[in-house]
C-alpha positions as CSV (number, residue, x, y, z in Angstrom):
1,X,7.7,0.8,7.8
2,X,5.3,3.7,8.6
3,X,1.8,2.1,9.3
4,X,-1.4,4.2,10.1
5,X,-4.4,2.0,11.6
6,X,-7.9,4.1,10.9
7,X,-11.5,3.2,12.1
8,X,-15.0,4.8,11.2
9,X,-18.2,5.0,13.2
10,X,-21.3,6.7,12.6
11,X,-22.4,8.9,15.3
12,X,-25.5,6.5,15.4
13,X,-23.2,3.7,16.8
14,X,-23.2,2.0,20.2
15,X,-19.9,3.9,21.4
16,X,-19.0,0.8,23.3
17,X,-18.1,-0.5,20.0
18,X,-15.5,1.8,19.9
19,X,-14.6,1.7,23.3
20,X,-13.8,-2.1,22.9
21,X,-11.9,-1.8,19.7
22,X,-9.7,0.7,21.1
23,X,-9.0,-1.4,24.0
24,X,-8.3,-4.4,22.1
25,X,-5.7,-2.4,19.8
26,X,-3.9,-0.8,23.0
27,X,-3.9,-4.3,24.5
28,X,-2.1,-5.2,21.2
29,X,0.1,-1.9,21.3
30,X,-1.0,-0.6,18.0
31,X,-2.0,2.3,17.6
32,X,-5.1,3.1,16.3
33,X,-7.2,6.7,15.2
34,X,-10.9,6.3,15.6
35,X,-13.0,8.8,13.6
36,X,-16.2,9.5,14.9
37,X,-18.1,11.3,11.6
38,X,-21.4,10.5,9.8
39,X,-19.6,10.5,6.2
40,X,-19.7,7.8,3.4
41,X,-17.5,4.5,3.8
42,X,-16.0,5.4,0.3
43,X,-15.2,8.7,0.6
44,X,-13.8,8.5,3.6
45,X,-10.7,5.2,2.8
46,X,-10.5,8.0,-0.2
47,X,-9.7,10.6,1.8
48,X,-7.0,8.7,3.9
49,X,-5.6,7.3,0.7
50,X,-5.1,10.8,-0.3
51,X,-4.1,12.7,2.7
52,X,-2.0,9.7,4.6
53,X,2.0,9.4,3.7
54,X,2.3,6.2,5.8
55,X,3.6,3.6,3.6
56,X,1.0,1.2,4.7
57,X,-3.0,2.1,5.4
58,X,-5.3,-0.3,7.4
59,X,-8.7,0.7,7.9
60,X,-11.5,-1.3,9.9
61,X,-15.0,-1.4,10.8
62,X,-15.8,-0.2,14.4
63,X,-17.1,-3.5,14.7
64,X,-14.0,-5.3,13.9
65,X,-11.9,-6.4,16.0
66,X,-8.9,-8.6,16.0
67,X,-8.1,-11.8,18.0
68,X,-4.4,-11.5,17.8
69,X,-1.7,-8.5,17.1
70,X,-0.2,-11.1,14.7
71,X,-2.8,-11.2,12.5
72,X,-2.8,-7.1,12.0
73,X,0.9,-7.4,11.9
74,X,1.0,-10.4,9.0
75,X,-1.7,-8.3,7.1
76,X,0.3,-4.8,7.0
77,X,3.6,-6.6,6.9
78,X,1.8,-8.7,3.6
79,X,0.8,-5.2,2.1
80,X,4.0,-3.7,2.7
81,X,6.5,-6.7,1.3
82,X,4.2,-6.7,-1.7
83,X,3.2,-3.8,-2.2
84,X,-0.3,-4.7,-2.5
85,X,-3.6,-5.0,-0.5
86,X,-4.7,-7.4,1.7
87,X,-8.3,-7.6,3.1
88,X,-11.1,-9.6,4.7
89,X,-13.1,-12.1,2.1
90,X,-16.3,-10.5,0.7
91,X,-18.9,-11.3,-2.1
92,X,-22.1,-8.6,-2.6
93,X,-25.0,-10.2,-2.9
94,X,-26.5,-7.3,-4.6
95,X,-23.9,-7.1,-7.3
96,X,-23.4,-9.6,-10.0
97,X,-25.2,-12.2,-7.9
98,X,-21.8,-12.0,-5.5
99,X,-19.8,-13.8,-8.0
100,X,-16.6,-11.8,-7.2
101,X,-14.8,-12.5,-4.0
102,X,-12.8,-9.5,-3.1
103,X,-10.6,-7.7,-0.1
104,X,-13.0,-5.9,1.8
105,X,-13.1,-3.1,3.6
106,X,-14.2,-4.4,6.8
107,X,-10.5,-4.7,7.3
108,X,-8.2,-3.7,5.0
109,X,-4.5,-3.3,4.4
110,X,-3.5,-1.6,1.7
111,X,0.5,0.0,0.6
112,X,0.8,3.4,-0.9
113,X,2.9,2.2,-3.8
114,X,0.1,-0.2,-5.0
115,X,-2.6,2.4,-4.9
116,X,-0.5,4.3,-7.1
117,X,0.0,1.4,-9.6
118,X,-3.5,0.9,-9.6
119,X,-3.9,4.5,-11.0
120,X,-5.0,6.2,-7.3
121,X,-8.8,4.7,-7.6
122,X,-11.6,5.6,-5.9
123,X,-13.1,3.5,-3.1
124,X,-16.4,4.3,-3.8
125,X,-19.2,1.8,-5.0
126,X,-19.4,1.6,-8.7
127,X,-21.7,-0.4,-11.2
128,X,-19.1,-3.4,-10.2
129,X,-18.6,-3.4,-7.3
130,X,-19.5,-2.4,-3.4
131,X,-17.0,0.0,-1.0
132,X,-13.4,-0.5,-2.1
133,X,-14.2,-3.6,-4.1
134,X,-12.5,-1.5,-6.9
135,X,-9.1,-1.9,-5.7
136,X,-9.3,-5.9,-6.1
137,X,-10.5,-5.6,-9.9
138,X,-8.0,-3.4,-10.4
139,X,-5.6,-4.9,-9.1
140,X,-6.6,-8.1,-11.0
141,X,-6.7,-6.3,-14.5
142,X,-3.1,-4.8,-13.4
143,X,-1.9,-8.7,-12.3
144,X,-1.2,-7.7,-8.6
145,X,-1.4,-10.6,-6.2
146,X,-3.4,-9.3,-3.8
147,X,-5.0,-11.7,-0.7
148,X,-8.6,-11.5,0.4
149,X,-8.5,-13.6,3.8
């Protein structure tokens, strides 16, 4: 299975952040492309939905790190298997009083196939929801079983 692993930090970032991230992910042997832009969270997981060809995407904070490879591994091999999305658990506050639990962004695995039977949507905020919180309703008003850990 083709897997791409892709992080974002702001140029306003301690770059130690990044620094420790990448050595986690090359203690793990996964590779991992660190972006270095000041652009906005939404456009940019659009922009790798739309340019990647990897079968599976996983994007995470430059703050986010992992405490095993097996728990990357479980979360792209989950995406992949079902063709869905997998991410970390997240309520907004500021929307709807955080009623909605949803797979965040934070870190996020998501296939190809099932942003393509969600109808390719944007990961921008919208009146319902915060950065990529659109992929969970959709996939919820599609019935795709998605996990938000």
């Amino acid at each position: 299975m083709q897997v791409e692993i892709h992080s974002l930090s702001w140029p306003s970032a301690d770059p130690r952040l990044a620094e420790q991230q990448a050595a986690v992910f090359s203690h793990f042997d996964l590779p991992i492309r660190q972006h270095r832009l000041q652009v906005d969270h939404g456009c940019w997981i659009d922009a790798l939905l739309k340019g990647s060809q990897a079968e599976v995407l996983l994007v995470v904070d430059n703050d986010c790190v992992p405490l095993s490879r097996q728990a990357v591994l479980e979360a792209v091999s989950y995406a992949g298997q079902h063709q869905s999305l997998l991410g970390l658990a997240q309520a907004s506050n500021h929307i709807q009083g955080g009623r909605h639990i949803f797979a965040a962004p934070a870190f996020l695995a998501i296939s190809r196939s099932a942003w393509h039977r969600l109808g390719c949507p944007s990961c921008r905020p919208t009146v319902r929801g915060d950065v990529a919180e659109e992929l969970s309703w959709r996939a919820e008003e599609h019935g795709l079983a998605y996990r938000a850990w």
